[in-house]
C-alpha positions as CSV (number, residue, x, y, z in Angstrom):
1,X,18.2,19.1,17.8
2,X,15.1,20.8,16.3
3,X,11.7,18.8,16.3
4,X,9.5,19.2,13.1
5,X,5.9,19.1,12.2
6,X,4.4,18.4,8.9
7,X,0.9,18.8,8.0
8,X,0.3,16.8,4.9
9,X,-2.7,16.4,2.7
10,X,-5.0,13.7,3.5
11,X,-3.2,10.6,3.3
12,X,-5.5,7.4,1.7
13,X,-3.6,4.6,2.7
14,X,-0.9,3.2,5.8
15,X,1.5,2.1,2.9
16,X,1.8,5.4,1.9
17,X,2.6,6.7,5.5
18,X,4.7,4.4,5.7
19,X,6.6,5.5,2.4
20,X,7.3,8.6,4.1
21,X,8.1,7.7,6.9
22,X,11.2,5.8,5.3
23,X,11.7,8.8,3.4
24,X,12.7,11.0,6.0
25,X,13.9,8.7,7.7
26,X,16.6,7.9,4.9
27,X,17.5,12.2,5.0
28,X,21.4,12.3,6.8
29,X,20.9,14.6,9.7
30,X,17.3,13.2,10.9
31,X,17.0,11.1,14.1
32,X,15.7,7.7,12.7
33,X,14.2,6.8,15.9
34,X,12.3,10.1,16.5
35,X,10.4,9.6,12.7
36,X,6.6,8.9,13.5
37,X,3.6,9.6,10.5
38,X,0.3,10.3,12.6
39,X,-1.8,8.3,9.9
40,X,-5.2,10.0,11.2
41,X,-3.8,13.6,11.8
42,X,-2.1,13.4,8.4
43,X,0.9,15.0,10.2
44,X,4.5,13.6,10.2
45,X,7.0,14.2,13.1
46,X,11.1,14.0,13.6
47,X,13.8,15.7,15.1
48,X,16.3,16.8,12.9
49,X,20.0,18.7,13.0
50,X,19.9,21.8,11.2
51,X,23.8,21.8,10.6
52,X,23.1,18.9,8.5
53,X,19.5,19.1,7.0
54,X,16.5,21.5,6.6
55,X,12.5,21.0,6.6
56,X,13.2,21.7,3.2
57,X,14.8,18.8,2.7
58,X,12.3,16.5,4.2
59,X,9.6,18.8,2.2
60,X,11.3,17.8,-1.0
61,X,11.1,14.2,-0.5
62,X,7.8,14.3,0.5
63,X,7.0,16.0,-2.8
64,X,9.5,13.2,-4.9
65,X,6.5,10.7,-3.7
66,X,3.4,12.7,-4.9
67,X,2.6,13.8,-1.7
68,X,1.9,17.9,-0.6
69,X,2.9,19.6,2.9
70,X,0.2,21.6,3.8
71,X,2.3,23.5,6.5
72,X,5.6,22.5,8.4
73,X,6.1,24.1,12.3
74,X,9.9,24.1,13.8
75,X,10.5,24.3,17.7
């Protein structure tokens, strides 16, 4: 397992971290449990099998909800 880091834009509301949250969370090949949006820190979190998905992939449905990744770090 790889654990991602998003830096999004500002984010102006909790219903909209929460949108993402689901959204990545929904991705096959992300660990459900691991998904956390740091509303403050406008930074979303989740560990993530790379056979199966990419950051890319979580990037993209970030971006289907009107929302911009600033930067993304992999470890």
């Amino acid at each position: 397992m790889k654990k991602a880091t998003l830096q999004l834009e500002t984010l102006s509301c909790p219903s909209c971290a929460q949108k993402i949250e689901n959204a990545v969370k929904q991705l096959n090949g992300v660990e459900k449990e691991s998904v956390k949006v740091l509303f403050n820190a406008s930074k979303v979190k989740f560990d993530f099998d790379e056979e199966k998905v990419s950051v890319a992939d979580a990037e993209k449905a970030i971006a289907a909800l009107g929302f911009e990744v600033k930067s993304s770090q992999v470890k």
